[in-house]
N, C-alpha and C positions, 0 to 999 in steps of 0.2 A: 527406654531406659537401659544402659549399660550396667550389665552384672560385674563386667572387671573390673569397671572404675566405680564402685560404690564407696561412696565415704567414710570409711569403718577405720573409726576409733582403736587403736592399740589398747587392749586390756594389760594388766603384769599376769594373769596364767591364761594366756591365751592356748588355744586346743593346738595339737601340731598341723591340722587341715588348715585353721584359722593362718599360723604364721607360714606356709608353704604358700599362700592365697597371697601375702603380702608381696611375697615375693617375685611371685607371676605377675602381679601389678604394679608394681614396681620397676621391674626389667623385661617385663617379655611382647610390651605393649608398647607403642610410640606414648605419651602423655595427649590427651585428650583435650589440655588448655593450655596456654602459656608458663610451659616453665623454662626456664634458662637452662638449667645443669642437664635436664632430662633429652630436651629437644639438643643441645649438642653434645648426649650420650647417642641419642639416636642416630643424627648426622654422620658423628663421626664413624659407628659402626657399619653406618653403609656404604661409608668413605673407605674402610679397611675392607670391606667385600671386593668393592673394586681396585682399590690396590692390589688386593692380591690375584685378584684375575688379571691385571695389567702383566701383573711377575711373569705370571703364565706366558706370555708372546716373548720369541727369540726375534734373532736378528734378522734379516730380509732373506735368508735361503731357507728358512722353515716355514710352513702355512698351517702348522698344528698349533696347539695348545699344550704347552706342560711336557708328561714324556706320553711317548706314544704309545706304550702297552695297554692293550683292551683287557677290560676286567674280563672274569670267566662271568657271564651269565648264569651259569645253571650252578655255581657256590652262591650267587647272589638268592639264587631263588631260595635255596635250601638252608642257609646258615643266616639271613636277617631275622633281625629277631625284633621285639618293641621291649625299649630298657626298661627295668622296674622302677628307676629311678630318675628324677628330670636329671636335664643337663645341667653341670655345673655352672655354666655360663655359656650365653649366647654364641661368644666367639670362638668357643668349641664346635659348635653345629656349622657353625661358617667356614669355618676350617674343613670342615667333611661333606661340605657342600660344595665349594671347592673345588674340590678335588676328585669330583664326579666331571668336571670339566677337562682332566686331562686328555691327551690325544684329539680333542674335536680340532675339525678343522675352523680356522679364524676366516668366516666369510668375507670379512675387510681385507683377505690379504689379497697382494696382485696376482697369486698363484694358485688361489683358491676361484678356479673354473668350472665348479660343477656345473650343469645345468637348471636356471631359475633358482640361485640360494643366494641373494643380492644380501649385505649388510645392511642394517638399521639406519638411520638417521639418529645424532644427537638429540634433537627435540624428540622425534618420534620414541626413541628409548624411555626419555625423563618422564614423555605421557605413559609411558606404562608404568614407570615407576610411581609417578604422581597416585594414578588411577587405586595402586594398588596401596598405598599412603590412605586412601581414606575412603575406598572402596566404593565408588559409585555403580549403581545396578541403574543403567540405561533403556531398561525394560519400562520403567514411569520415572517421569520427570520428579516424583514425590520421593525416588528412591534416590536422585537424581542432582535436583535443581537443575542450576544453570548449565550444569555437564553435558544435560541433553541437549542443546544449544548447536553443542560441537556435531552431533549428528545431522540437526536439520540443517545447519549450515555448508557440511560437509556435503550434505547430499544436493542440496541445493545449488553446490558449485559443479558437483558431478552431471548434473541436470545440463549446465551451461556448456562442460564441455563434450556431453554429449549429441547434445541437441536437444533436450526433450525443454518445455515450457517448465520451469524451475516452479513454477506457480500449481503447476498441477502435477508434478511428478512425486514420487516417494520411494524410498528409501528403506534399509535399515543395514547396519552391520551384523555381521554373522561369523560361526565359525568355518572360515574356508574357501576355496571353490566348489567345492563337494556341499556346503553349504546352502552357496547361492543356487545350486542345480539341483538340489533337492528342493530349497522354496518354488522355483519354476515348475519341477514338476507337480509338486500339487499344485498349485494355481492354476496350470495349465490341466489338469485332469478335475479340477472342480467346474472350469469353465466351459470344459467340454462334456462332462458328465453330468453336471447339475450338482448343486447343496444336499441332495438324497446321498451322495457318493460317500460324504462326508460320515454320514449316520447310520448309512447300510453296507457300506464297504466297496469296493470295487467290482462292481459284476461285468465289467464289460473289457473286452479286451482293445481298450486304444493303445494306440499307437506313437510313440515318439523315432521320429527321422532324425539321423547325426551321420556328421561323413567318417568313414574307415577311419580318419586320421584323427578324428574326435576324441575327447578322453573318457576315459575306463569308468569315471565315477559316474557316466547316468547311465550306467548299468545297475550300480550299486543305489544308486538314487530308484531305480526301478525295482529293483530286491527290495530292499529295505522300505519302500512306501506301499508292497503288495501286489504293484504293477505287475513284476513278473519281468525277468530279465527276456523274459524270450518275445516280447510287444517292443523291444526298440530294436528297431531295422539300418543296417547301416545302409548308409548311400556312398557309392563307387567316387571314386577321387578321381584326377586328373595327374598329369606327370606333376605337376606342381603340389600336387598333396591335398588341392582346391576340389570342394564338392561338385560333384559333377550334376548338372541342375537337370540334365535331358534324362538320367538315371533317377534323378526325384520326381522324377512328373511319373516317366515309368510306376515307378515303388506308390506314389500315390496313388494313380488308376487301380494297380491290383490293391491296395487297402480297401478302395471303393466297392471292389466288385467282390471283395470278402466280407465285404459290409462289416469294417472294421473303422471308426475315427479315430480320425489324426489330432491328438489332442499337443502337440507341439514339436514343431522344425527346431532345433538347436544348432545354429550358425557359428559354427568355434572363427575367433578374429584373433588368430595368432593360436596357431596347435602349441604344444609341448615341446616336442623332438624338433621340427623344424621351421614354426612359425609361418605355417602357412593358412592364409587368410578366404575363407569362404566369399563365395560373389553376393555378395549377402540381398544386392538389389533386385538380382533376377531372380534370387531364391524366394524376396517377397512377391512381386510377380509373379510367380509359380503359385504361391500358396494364395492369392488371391483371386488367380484365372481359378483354380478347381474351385475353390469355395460359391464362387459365382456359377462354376458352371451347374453345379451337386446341389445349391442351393441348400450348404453347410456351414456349419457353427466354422468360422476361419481357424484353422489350428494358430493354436499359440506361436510369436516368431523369437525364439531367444537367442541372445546375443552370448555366448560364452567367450568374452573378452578378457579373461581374468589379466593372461597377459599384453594384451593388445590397446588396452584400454587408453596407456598416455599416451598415444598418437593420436587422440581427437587435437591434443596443444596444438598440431601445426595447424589448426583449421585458419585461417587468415595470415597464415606465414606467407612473405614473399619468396619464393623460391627461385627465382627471375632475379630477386635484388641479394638475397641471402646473407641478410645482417648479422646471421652468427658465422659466416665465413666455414661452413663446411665445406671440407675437399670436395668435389665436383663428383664425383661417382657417389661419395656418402649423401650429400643433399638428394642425389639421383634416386634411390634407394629410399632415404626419409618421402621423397615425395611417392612414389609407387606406393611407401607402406598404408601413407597418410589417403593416398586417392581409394584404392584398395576399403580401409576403414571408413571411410567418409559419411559411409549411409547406414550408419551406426544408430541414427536415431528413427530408422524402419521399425526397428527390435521393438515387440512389447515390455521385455524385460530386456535387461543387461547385468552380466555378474561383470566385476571387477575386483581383483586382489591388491590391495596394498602390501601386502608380503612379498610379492614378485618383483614385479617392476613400478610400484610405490615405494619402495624402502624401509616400509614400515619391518617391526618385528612382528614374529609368529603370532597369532594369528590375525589376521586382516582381513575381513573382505565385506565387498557392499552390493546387495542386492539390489538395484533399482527396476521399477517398474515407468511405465509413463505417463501411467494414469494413477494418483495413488488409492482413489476408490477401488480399485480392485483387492489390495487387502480388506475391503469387509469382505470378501467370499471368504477368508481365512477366519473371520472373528468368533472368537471360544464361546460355549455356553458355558456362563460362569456359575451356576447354582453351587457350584462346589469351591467358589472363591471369592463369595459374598465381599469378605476380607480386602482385596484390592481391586486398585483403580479407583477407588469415591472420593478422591482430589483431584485437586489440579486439572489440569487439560492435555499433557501429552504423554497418551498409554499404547505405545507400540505393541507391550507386553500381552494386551487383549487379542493378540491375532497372529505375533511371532512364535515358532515351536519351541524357541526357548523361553522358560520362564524365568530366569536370571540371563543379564546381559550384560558382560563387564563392560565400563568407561573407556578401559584400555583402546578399544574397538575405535571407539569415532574418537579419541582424542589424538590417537597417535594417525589417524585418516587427516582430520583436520588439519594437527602441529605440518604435516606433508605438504601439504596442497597449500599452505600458506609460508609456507617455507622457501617452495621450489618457485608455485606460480608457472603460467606456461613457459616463462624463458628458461626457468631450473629445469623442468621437464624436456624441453626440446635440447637442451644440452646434455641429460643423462643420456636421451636415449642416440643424441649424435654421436658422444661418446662411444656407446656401444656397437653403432654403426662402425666408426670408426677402424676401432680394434676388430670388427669382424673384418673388414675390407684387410685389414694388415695379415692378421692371419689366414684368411684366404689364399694370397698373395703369396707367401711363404709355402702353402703348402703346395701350391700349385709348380714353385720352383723345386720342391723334390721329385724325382720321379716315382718314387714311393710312396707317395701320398695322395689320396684325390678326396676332395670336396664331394659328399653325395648332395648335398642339398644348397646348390648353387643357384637355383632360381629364391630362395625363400629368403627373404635380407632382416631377420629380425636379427635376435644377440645369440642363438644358437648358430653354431657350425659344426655338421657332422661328418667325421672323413673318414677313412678310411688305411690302413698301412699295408703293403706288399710288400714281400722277401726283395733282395736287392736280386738286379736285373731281369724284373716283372717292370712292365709299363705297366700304373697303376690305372691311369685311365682308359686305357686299353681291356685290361683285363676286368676292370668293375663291370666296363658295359658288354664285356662278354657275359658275363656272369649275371648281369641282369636282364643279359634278351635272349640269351640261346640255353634252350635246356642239357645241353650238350657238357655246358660247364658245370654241372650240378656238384658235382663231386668237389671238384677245383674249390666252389662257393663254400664248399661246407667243412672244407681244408683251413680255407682263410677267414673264415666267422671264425674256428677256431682260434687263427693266429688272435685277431681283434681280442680274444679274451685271455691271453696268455701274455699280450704287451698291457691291457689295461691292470693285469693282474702283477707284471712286473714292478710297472710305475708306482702301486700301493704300495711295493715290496720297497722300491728304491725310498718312496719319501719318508714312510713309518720303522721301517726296519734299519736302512743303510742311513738314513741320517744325509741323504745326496738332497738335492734342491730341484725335487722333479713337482709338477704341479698336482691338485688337487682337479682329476675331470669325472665325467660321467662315463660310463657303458651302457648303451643301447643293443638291445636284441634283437626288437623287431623296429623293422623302419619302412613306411611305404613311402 
């Protein structure tokens, strides 16, 4: 039963609690049933939110939002206060909501090139707003209904284009990549430690393998679950940024002989910085020959695909016939990323982001497994939540770390994948192909300029700038093979931070039509 919408009669001396309650109910709630005036008071107010974010966007040489001056943070910390009295009206708050948006940068624009910060889809936007219109918790279908729908459906397409049998695989949305690589790490440390692990804590120091070029968070996934940041071992990369498999058999023997398990390989399919793609077939090979030979529990093999994920689409692409008509070196490229990805459905688990290269908004992402019995290892003891799950039939929520799970999740996943389909997909990421090959191209015509990560063909390109008359390719590979250059290196890392520090200067301060990119520190 709803306490804001109760049916409460107007007295003539009503108490002033009584008529400030009318009021909140009145305006501060969408209308709960069919009313005309109320439902296009509502509409139209969320028609003026976006209006006035539209005002916000200039004409084609700006990529910000509004005016560009950053608030002070440290007045924010110090002078917010909570009013003693409500707002006069809604469209006051909207207005100051607003306007917390000035200076961001508009990821829709052509010139907004950060790294991995793709704009939304219009479906995928409206499922968040939808979601957030009548609040569905995707945790039980009871909290739920037919919302939950969009997850098993969602997942069950992900199954197809993964590879996994749609029929036995599972699923669930979460918050993040850091999300998904935290549910892998426990699963993967309950399945090698035993359901004791669970109730008694971690006594044992396993082990998780990721390559150098791996990301940061299953360190933090290793902190934060108790593991211990100092049990996940990097494995040596190749010039291509690719795991080096003869270094993981290595790194495995001495786990062995430290009588240490390997409770899970983390296979990144498309790194961060410069999307490069782990050999993921011989790396299952590798964790299969030990397990046979040790006559061990097989470490878990996860797929950290968050960005890599929509090139399973090309799976049954002619590449030979090439009916979307990509340039010759772009198809060349899609096909390497797509052979590359291909043994995708090795992975016990696979994360994947719809935040990245889904299109969805913040946050997105889908854990899948290939077997979906393996979340009972995850299943809560409920003694302390008598209360839920005794409906219905589909309760993720008994075995997910979260115990609320917004709609947003799988309906702006679903709106995606039914939206693009694999042709939308193979077209996003041609496009992006595309525009990499272009700006390659270019930079390669300055002599100023050099491409460092010319083997890795996702949507990142990482380069580099030298002083005029420096050959730029000449001096990077000085600088990356002879220690001789050292100094030279640590001159021109400078420069890199003093031109990406200008470019902010030029497009936020000077008002010029410089791009919106990223700065990298470290890069293997």
């Amino acid at each position: 039963m709803s306490t804001v919408y109760a049916n409460l009669k107007p007295k003539s001396k009503e108490p002033r609690w009584h008529q400030l309650l009318m009021r909140i109910q009145g305006s501060y709630f969408p209308s709960p049933y069919r009313q005309a005036e109320k439902d296009n008071q509502f509409e139209n107010t969320v028609r003026l939110a976006i209006r006035s974010l539209d005002r916000m966007k200039h004409q084609r040489d700006k990529c910000y939002l509004g005016k560009p001056e950053q608030l002070d943070f440290e007045q924010c910390r110090t002078e917010a206060t909570l009013p003693e009295q409500m707002a006069e009206d809604i469209e006051t708050v909207i207005r100051q909501l607003v306007d917390f948006f000035n200076g961001m940068v508009n990821w829709n624009h052509p010139f907004a090139m950060a790294n991995v910060m793709p704009p939304p889809t219009i479906p995928s936007i409206i499922a968040n707003t939808l979601a957030a219109v009548f609040n569905p918790d995707i945790s039980s279908d009871d909290f739920c209904w037919n919302v939950a729908a969009t997850e098993i459906e969602a997942v069950a397409i992900m199954a197809q284009l993964i590879g996994y049998d749609q029929r036995q695989a599972g699923g669930i949305f979460t918050f993040g990549g850091t999300g998904s690589s935290l549910y892998a790490t426990k699963l993967a440390l309950t399945k090698c430690l035993g359901l004791n692990s669970r109730y008694e804590g971690i006594r044992t120091d396993a082990q998780v393998l990721i390559s150098q070029a791996g990301h940061y968070c299953q360190e933090n996934c290793a902190d934060w679950i108790g593991l211990g940041m100092k049990n996940i071992r990097e494995i040596e990369v190749d010039k291509n940024n690719r795991m080096s498999v003869a270094h993981m058999k290595e790194v495995m023997q001495a786990c062995h002989a430290e009588g240490k398990p390997i409770a899970m390989v983390v296979c990144t399919l498309g790194t961060t910085d410069a999307f490069a793609i782990d050999p993921i077939y011989e790396i299952k090979q590798a964790i299969d020959e030990f397990a046979t030979q040790y006559h061990q529990t097989r470490p878990m093999l996860y797929a950290d695909a968050v960005i890599g994920w929509p090139w399973t689409a090309f799976r049954d692409y002619d590449f030979s016939q090439n009916p979307l008509q990509f340039s010759e070196e772009a198809a060349r490229v899609l096909k390497e990323c797509y052979e590359q990805i291909q043994y995708i459905h090795l992975a016990d688990a696979v994360g994947c982001d719809f935040h990245k290269t889904g299109w969805s908004p913040y946050n997105c992402s889908l854990f899948m497994v290939k077997n979906r019995q393996d979340f009972e290892l995850l299943q809560h003891d409920f003694q302390g939540g008598s209360y839920l799950y005794n409906l219905d039939e589909y309760h993720p929520g008994t075995f997910t770390l979260e115990t609320t799970r917004a709609g947003a999740y799988s309906l702006a996943g679903w709106a995606n994948l039914k939206l693009f389909g694999r042709e939308g997909l193979r077209v996003m990421l041609g496009h992006l192909v595309e525009v990499q090959i272009n700006l390659r191209r270019r930079l390669h015509k300055q002599s100023t300029t050099v491409c460092v990560n010319p083997n890795n063909h996702g949507a990142v390109t990482l380069f580099r700038v030298y002083p005029r008359g420096v050959n730029a390719e000449q001096q990077y590979q000085r600088e990356l093979t002879n220690p001789a250059y050292r100094e030279q290196l640590q001159e021109h890392n400078k420069l890199q931070k003093a031109i990406a520090t200008e470019m902010r200067k030029m497009l936020r301060e000077n008002g010029e039509n410089a791009p919106a990119i990223s700065l990298t520190e470290t890069y293997r």
